[in-house]
DOFI-240338 format. One record per residue (C-alpha): residue in three letters; z, y, x negated. Coordinates in Angstrom, 2 decimals, always signed. Example, Ala and Ser with C-alpha at 12.3 -4.5 7.8 and 13.67 -1.06 7.14 Angstrom:
REM residues 2
{r 'ala', {+7.80, -4.50, -12.30}} {r 'ser', {+7.14, -1.06, -13.67}} 
This chain:
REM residues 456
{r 'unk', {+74.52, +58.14, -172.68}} {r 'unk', {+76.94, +59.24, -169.71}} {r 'unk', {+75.45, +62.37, -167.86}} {r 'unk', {+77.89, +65.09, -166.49}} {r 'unk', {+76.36, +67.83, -164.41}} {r 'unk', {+78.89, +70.41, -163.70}} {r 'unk', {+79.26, +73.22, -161.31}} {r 'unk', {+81.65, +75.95, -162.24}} {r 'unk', {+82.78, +78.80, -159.46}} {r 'unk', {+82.75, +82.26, -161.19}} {r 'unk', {+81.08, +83.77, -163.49}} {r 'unk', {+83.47, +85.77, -165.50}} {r 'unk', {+84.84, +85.07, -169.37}} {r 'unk', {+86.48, +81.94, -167.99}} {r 'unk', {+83.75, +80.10, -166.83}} {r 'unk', {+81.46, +81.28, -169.05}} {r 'unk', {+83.77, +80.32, -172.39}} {r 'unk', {+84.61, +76.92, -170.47}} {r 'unk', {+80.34, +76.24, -170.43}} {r 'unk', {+80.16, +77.41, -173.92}} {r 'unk', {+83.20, +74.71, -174.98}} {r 'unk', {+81.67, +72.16, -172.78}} {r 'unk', {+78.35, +71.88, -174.27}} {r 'unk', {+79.62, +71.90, -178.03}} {r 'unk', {+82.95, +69.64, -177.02}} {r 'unk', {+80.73, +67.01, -174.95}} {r 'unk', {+79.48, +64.68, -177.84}} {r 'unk', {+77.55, +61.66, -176.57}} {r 'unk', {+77.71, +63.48, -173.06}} {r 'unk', {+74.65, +64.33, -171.43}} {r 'unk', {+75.72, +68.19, -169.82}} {r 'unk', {+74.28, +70.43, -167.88}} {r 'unk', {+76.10, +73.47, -166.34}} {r 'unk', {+75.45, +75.29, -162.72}} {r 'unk', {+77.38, +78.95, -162.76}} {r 'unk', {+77.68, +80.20, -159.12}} {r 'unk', {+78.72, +83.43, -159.06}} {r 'unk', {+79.49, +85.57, -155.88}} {r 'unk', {+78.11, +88.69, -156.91}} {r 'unk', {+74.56, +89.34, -157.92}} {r 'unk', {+75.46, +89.63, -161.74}} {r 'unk', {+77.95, +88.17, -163.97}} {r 'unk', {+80.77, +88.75, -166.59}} {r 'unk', {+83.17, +89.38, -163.86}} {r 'unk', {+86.39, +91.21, -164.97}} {r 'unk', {+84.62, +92.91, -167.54}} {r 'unk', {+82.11, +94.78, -165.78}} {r 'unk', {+84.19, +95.32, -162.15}} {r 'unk', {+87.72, +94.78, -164.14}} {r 'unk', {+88.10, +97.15, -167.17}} {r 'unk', {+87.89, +100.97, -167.68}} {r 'unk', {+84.06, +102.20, -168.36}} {r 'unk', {+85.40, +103.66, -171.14}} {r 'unk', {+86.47, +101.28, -173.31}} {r 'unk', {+83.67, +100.50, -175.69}} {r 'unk', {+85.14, +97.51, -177.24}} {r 'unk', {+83.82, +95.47, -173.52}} {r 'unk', {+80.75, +95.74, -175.40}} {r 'unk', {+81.64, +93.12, -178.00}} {r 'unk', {+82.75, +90.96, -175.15}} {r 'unk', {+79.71, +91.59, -173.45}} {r 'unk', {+77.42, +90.69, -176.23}} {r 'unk', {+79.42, +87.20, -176.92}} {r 'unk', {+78.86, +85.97, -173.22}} {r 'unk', {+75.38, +87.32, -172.93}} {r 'unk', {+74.99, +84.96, -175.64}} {r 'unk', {+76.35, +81.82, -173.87}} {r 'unk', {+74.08, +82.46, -171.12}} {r 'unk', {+70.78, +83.65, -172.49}} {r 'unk', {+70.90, +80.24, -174.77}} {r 'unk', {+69.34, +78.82, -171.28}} {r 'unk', {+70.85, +75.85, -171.04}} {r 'unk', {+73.13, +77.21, -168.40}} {r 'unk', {+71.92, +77.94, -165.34}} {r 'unk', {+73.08, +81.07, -163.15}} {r 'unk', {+73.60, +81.12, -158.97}} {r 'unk', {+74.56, +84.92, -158.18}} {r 'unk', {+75.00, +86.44, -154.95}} {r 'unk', {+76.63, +82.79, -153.62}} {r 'unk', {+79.74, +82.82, -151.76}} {r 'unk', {+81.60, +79.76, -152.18}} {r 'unk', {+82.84, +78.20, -148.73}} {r 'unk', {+80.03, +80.07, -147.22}} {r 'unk', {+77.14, +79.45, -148.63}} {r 'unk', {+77.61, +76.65, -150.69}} {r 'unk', {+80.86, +74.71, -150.04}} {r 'unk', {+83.22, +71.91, -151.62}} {r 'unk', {+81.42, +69.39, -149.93}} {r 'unk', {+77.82, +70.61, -150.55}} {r 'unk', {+78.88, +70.24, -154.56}} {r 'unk', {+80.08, +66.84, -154.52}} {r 'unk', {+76.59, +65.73, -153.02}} {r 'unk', {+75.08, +67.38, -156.49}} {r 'unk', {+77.46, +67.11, -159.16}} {r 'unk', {+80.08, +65.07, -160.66}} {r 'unk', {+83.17, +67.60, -160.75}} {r 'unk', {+83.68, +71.25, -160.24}} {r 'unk', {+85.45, +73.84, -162.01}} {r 'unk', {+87.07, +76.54, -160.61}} {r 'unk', {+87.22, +79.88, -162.56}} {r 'unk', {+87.30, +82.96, -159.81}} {r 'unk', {+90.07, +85.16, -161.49}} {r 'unk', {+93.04, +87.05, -159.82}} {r 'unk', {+91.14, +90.24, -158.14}} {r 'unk', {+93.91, +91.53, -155.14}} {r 'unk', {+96.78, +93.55, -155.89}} {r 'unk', {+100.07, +91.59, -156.29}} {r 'unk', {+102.21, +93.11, -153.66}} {r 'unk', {+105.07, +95.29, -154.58}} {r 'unk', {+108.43, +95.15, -151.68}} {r 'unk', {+109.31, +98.85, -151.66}} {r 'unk', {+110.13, +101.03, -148.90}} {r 'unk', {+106.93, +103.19, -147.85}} {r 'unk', {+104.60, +100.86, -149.61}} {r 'unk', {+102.43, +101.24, -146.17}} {r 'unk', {+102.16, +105.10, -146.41}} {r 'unk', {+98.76, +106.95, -146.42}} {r 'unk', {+98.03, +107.36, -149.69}} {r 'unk', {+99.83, +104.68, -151.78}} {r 'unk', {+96.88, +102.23, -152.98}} {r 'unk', {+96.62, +99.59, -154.96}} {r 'unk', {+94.85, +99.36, -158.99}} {r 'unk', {+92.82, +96.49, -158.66}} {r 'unk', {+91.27, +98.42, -155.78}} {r 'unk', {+90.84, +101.70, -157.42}} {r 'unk', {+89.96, +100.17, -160.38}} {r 'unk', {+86.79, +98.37, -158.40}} {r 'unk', {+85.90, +101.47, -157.11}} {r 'unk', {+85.65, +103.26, -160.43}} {r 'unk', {+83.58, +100.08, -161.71}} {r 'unk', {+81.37, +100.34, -159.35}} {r 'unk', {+81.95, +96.83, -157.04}} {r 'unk', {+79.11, +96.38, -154.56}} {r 'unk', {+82.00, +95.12, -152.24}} {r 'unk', {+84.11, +98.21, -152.07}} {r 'unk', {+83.46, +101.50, -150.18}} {r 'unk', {+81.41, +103.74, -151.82}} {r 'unk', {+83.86, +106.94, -151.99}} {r 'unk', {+87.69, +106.83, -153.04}} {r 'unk', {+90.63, +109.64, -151.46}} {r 'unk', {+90.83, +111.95, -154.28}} {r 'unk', {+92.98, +114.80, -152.68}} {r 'unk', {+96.36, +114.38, -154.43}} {r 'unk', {+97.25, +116.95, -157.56}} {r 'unk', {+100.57, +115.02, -158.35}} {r 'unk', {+100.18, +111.22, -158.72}} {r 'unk', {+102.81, +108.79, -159.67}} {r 'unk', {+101.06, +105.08, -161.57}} {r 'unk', {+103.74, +102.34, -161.14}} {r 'unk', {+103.78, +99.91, -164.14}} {r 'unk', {+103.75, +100.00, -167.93}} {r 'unk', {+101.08, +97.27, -168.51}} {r 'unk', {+97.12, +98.22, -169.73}} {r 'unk', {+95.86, +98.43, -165.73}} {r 'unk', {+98.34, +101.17, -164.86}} {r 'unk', {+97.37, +103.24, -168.57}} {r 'unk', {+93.71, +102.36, -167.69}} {r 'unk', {+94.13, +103.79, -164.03}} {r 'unk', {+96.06, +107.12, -165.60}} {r 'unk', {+93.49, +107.54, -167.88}} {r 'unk', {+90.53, +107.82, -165.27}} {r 'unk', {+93.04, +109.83, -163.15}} {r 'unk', {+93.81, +112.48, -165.77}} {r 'unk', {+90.82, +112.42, -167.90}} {r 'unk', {+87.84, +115.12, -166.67}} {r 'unk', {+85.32, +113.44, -164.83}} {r 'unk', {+82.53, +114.92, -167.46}} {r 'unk', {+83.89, +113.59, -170.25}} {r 'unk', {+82.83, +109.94, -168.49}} {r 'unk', {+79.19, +110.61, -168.28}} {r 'unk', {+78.30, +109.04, -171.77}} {r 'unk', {+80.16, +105.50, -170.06}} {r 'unk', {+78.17, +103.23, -167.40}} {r 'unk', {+80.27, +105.01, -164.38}} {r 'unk', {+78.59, +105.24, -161.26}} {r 'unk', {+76.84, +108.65, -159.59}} {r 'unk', {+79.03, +108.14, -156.67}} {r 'unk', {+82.34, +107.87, -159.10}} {r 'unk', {+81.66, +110.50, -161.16}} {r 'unk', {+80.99, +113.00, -157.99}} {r 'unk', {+84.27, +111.82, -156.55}} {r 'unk', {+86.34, +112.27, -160.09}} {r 'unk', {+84.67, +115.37, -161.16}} {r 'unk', {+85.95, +117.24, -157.34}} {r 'unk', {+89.46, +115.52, -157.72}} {r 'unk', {+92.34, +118.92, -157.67}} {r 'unk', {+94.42, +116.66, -159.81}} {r 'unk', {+96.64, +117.84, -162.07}} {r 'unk', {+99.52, +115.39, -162.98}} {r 'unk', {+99.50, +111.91, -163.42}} {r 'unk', {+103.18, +110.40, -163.60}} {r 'unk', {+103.89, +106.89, -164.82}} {r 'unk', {+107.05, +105.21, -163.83}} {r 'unk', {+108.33, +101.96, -165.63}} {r 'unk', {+111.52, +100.81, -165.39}} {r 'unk', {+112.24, +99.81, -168.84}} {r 'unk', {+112.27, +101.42, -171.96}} {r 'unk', {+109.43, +102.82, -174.63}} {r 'unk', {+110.46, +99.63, -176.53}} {r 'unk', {+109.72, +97.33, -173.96}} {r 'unk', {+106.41, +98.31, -172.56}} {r 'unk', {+103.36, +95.93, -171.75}} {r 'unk', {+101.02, +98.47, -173.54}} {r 'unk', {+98.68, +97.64, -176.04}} {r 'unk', {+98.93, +100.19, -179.23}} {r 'unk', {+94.95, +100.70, -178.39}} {r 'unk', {+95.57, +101.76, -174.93}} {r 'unk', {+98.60, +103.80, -175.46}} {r 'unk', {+96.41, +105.59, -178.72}} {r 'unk', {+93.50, +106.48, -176.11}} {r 'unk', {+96.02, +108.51, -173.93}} {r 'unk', {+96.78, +111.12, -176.41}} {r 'unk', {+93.37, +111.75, -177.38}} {r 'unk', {+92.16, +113.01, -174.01}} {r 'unk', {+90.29, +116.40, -173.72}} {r 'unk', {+92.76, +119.07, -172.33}} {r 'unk', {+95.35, +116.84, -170.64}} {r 'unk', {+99.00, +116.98, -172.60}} {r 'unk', {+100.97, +114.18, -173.30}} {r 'unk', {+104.58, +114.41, -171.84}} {r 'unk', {+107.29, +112.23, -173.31}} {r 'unk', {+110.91, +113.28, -171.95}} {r 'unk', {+113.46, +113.27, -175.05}} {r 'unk', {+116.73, +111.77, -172.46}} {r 'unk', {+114.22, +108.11, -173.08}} {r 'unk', {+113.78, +107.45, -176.72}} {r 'unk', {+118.22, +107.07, -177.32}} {r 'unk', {+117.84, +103.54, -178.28}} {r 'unk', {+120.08, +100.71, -178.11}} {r 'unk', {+120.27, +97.98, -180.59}} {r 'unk', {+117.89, +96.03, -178.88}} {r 'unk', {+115.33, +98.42, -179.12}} {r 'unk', {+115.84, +99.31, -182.65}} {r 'unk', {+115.10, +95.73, -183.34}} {r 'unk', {+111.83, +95.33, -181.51}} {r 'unk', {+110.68, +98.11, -183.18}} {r 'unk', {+111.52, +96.97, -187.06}} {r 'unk', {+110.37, +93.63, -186.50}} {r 'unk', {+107.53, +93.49, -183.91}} {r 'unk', {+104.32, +95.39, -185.04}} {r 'unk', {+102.71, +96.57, -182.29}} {r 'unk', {+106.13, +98.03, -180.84}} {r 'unk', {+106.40, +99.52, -184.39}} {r 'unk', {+103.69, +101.24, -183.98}} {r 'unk', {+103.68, +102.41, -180.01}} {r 'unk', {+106.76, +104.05, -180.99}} {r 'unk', {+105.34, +105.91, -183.94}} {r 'unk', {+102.28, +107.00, -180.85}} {r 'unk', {+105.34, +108.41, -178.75}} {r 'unk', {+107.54, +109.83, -181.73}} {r 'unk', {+104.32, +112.04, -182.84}} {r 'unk', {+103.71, +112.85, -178.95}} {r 'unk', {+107.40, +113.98, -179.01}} {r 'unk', {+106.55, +117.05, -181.24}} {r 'unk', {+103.67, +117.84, -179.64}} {r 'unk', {+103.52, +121.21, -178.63}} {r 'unk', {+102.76, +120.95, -174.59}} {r 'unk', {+101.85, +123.88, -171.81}} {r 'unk', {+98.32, +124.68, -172.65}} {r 'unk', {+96.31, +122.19, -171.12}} {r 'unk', {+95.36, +122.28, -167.32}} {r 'unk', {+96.44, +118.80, -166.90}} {r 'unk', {+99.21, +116.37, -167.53}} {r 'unk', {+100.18, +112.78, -168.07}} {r 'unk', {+103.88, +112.19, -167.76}} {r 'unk', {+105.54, +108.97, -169.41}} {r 'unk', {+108.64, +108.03, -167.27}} {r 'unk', {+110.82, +104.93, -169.05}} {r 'unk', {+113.99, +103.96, -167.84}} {r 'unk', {+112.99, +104.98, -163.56}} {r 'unk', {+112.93, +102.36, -161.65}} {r 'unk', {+111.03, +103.05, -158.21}} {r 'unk', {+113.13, +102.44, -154.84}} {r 'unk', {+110.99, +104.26, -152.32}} {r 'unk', {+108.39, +106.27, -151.30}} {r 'unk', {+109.32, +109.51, -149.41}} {r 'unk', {+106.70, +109.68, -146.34}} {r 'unk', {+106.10, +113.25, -144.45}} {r 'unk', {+103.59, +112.67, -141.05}} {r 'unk', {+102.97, +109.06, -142.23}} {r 'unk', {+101.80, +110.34, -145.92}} {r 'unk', {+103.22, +109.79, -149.63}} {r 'unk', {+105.17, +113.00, -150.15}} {r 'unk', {+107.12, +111.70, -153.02}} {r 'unk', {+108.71, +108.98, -155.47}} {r 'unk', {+112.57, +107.78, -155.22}} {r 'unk', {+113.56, +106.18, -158.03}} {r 'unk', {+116.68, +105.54, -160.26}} {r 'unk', {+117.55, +106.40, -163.49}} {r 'unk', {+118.28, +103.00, -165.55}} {r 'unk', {+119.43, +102.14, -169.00}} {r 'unk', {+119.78, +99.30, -171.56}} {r 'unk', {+122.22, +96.76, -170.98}} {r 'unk', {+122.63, +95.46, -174.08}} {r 'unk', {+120.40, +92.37, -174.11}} {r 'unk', {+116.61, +93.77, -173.69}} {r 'unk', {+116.88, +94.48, -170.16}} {r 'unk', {+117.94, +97.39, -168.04}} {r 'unk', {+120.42, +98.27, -165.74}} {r 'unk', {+121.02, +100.72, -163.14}} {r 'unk', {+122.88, +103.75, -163.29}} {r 'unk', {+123.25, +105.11, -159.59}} {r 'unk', {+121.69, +108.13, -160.62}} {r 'unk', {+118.39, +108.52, -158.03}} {r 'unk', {+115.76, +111.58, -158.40}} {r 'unk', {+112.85, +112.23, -156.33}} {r 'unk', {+109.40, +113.59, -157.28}} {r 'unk', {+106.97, +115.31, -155.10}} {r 'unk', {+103.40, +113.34, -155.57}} {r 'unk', {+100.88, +113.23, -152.37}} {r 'unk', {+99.27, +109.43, -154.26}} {r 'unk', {+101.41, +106.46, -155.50}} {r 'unk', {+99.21, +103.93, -157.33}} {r 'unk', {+100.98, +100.55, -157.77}} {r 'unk', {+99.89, +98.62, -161.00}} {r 'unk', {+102.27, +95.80, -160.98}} {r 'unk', {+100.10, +92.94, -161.62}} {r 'unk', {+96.67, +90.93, -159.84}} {r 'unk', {+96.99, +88.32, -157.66}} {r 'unk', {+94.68, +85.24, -157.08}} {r 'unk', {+92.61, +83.97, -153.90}} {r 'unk', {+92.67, +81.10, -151.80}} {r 'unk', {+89.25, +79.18, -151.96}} {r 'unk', {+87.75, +77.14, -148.70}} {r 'unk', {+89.04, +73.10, -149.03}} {r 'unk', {+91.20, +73.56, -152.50}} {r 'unk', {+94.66, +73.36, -153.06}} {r 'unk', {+96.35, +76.88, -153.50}} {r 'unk', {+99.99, +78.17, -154.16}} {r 'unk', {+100.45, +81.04, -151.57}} {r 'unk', {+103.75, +81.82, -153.98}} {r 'unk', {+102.31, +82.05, -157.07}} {r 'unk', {+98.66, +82.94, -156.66}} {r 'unk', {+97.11, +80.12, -158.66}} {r 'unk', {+95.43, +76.98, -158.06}} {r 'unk', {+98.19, +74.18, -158.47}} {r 'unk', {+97.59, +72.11, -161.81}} {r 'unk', {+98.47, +70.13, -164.67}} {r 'unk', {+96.44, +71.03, -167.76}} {r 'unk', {+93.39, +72.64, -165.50}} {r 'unk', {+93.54, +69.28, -164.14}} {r 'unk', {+94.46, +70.53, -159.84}} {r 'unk', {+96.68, +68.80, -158.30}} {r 'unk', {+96.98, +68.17, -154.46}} {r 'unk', {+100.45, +68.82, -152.17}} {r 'unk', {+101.95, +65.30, -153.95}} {r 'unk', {+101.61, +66.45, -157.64}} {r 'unk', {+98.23, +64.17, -157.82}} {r 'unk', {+95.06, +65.16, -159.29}} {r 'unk', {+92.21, +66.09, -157.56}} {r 'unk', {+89.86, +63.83, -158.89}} {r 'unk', {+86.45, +65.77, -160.20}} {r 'unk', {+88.32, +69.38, -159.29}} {r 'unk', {+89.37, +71.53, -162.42}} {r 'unk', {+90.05, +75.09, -163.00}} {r 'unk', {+90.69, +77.60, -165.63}} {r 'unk', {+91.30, +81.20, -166.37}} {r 'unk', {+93.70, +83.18, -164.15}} {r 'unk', {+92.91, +81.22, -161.41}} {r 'unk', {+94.75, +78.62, -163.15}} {r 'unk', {+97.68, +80.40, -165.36}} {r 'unk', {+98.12, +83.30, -163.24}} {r 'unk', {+96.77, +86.93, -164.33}} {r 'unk', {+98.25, +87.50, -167.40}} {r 'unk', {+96.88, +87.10, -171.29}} {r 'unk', {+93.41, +88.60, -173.29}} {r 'unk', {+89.90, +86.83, -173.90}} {r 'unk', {+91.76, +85.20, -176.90}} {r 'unk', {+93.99, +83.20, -173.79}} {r 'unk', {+91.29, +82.56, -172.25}} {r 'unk', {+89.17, +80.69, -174.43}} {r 'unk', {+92.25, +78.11, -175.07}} {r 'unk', {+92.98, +77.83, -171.74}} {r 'unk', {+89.31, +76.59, -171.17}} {r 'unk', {+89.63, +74.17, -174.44}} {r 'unk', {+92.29, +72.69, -172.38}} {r 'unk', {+90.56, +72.33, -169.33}} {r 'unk', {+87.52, +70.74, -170.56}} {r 'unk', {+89.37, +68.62, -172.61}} {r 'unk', {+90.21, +66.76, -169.52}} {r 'unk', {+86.97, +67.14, -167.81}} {r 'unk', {+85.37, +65.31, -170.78}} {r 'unk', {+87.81, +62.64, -170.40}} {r 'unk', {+88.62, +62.06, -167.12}} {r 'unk', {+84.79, +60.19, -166.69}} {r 'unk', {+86.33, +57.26, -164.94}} {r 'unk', {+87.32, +59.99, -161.94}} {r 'unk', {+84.28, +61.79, -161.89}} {r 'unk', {+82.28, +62.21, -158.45}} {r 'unk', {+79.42, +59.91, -157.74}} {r 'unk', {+76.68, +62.62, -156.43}} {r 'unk', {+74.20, +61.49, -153.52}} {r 'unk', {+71.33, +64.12, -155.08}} {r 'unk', {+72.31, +65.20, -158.72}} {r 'unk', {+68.80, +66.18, -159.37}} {r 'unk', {+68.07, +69.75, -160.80}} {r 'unk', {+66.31, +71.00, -158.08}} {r 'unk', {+68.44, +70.08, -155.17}} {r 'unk', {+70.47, +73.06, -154.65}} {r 'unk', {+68.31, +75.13, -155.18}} {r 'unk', {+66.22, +73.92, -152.71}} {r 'unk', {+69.89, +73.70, -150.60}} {r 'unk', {+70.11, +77.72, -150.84}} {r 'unk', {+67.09, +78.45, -149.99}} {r 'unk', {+67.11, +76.35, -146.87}} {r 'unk', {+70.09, +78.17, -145.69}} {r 'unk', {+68.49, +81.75, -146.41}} {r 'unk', {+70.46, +82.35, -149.37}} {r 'unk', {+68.75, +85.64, -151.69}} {r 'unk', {+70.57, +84.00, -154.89}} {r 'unk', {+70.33, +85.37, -158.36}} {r 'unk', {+69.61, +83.74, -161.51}} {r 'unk', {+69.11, +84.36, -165.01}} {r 'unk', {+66.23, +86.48, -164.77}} {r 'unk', {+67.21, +88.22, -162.30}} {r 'unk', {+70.17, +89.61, -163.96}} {r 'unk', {+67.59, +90.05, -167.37}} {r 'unk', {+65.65, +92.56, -164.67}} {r 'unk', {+68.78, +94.09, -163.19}} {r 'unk', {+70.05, +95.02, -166.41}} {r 'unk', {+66.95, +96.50, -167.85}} {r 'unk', {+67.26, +98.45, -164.65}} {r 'unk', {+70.37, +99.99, -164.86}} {r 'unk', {+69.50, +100.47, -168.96}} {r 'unk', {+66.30, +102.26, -167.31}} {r 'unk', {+68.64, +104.33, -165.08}} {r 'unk', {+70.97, +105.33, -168.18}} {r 'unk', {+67.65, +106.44, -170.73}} {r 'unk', {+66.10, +108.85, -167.70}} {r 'unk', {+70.22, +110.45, -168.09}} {r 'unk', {+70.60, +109.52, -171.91}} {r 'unk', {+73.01, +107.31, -171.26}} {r 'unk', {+73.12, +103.62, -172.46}} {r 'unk', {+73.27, +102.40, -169.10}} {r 'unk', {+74.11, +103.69, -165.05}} {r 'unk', {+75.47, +100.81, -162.66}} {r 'unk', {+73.58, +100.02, -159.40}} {r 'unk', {+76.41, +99.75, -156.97}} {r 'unk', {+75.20, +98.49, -153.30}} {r 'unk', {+74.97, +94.92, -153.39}} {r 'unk', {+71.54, +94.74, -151.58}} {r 'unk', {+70.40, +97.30, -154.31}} {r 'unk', {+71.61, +94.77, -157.09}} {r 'unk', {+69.74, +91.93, -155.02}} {r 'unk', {+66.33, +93.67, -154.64}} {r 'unk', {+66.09, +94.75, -158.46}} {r 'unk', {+67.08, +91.77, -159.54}} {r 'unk', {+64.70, +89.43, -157.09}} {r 'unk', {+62.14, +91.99, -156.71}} {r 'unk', {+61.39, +92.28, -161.03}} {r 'unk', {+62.59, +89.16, -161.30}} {r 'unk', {+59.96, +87.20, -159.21}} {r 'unk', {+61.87, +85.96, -155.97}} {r 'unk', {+63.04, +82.50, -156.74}} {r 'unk', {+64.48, +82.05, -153.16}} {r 'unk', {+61.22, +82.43, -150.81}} 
């Protein structure tokens, strides 16, 4: 029976789905599975990704918790690939690698003032507010008019937290340190700019639903957006989930508005050309009025308001990261590949070098994306035995014995067990279901010191 040991770089849905597939794909395959992960715990996006607010994570959570606790997979957190364990270094132990680190940066958005004091990025907010180990500890809360730029999930998820009062987050995981800087925020408008129409929106009818059922913030729809073109009309009699984010915004439309002491401002059709600086600071948001053209797309009018806002959050996608020794398209964010298979500056593949998830498609689809994508992947993996690596060492206990040789305090499965009882302990004494630790070397103490240190 051929034997396939594995390593797979992050720890997220991606990798963890692509294990899952592996080990009940792999007949007549002997597998076994290293996850290195470079945080101290797993699940990636959906612990430092999505809104602590969304309770439906928890399903998600559950599923991958699953995977892992099955112990056939073993866990590496708190290892930095290229650092502390490198491309080399896994070729010595294992006979291919898959890659499966996610889009985390900000894609970058080319508009004048982009630069200014106080325009920031989502992903970054967002991994404050989720409580990342590897992000500063306090976030620039000063602003009472903020414009969101996008009209996908990240920029509704970003208003949300914005708008919403900081109090009515303490039954979610969020962070002592989050919750302190929310609750003393002097917001009191949140504007979101897209340059399309209501009919054309990246929304999901979940995300857009949550909006108008925040305590004491209105909903503000402006009625010079909803005069439809035929295009529009169409998406909205034959595409479900339009049909019913319109029905969301037509009810939000009679709403009576003026009584609440904050706001969250829909803008379609405003397309953002600039933002206004005063003494090297966001004073305000250019932008044009558009309209339909006819065909599902916009065009612009000439006409060009301004908005006074002291924050400009720009939610106009993720973008991926280069990784030490692997092909990577500085255009496009992703690693380059045909099938998961990666492929080197000729169009060749990489033999025993695979990767799925975002850092293969680029940041866009749901879990149900992502499991496919990883079908895909290790659909090739399992075949391509011919180009497999040779390893010098592939016995179980030879990186391990590799980390802690170079003094790396590495994570595993138990130590993530202990962390999470922690931060359940942390929740009860608040009754809450669970508070995050935040510093990393707080994560990394709990989770060795409970644990039993595997790395001394």
């Amino acid at each position: 029976m051929p034997t396939l040991r594995l390593a797979i770089v992050g720890a997220g849905p991606a990798g963890i789905y692509a294990a899952d597939i592996l080990l009940r794909e792999a007949h007549g395959t002997d597998v076994s599975i290293d996850l290195f992960e470079q945080l101290p715990a797993p699940y990636g996006l959906v612990r430092y990704g999505v809104a602590p607010d969304h309770p439906r994570i928890k399903g998600i959570v559950n599923a991958l918790r699953d995977v892992l606790d099955r112990g056939v997979v073993r866990l590496f957190g708190n290892v930095r690939f290229g650092e502390d364990i490198t491309l080399d270094d896994l070729k010595q132990h294992y006979n291919a690698v898959l890659f499966s680190t996610g889009a985390i940066k900000d894609a970058d958005l080319d508009l004048p003032g982009i630069e200014l004091d106080g325009s920031y990025g989502a992903a970054d907010f967002v991994s404050w507010f989720d409580g990342h180990p590897d992000v500063p500890r306090t976030w620039p809360l000063a602003a009472s008019s903020v414009a969101v730029i996008g009209n996908g999930n990240v920029a509704l998820d970003v208003s949300r937290i914005l708008a919403k009062h900081a109090d009515d987050l303490l039954s979610t995981e969020i962070p002592a340190n989050v919750y302190e800087g929310l609750k003393a925020s002097p917001v009191t408008d949140v504007h979101v700019f897209g340059r399309r129409g209501p009919a054309q929106v990246k929304f999901t009818p979940l995300e857009l639903r949550e909006l108008g059922e925040l305590r004491d913030v209105d909903m503000v729809v402006y009625d010079e957006d909803f005069d439809h073109d035929e295009a529009s009309l169409t998406a909205i009699r034959t595409n479900k989930q339009v049909m019913v984010m319109n029905r969301v915004l037509e009810q939000w439309r009679t709403r009576d508005v003026g009584q609440a002491s904050r706001r969250l401002h829909l803008h379609f059709y405003a397309k953002p050309l600039e933002l206004v600086g005063e003494d090297g600071r966001v004073a305000a948001i250019r932008y044009e009025r558009t309209r339909p053209n006819g065909e599902g797309g916009v065009e612009g009018t000439g006409e060009v308001r301004e908005l006074a806002v002291q924050a400009v959050y720009r939610a106009v996608g993720y973008f991926g990261s280069p990784l030490p020794g692997v092909p990577f398209d500085e255009r496009t964010g992703v690693i380059p590949n045909r099938e998961g298979q990666v492929l080197d500056e000729d169009g060749s593949p990489v033999p025993g070098v695979y990767a799925t998830g975002w850092i293969k498609r680029g940041p866009v689809g749901l879990i149900g994306h992502t499991k496919s994508d990883a079908m895909e992947t290790v659909q090739h993996i399992v075949n391509d035995q011919a180009s497999w690596w040779t390893p010098a060492d592939p016995s179980p206990e030879a990186v391990p014995a590799l980390l802690r040789e170079r003094g790396v305090d590495y994570t595993d499965l138990d130590g993530w067990h202990a962390l999470d009882e922690h931060e359940q302990g942390l929740g009860a004494a608040e009754g809450r279901e669970r508070v995050k630790v935040v510093p990393r070397d707080e994560m990394v103490d709990v989770s060795l010191r409970r644990a039993g240190s595997t790395t001394s």
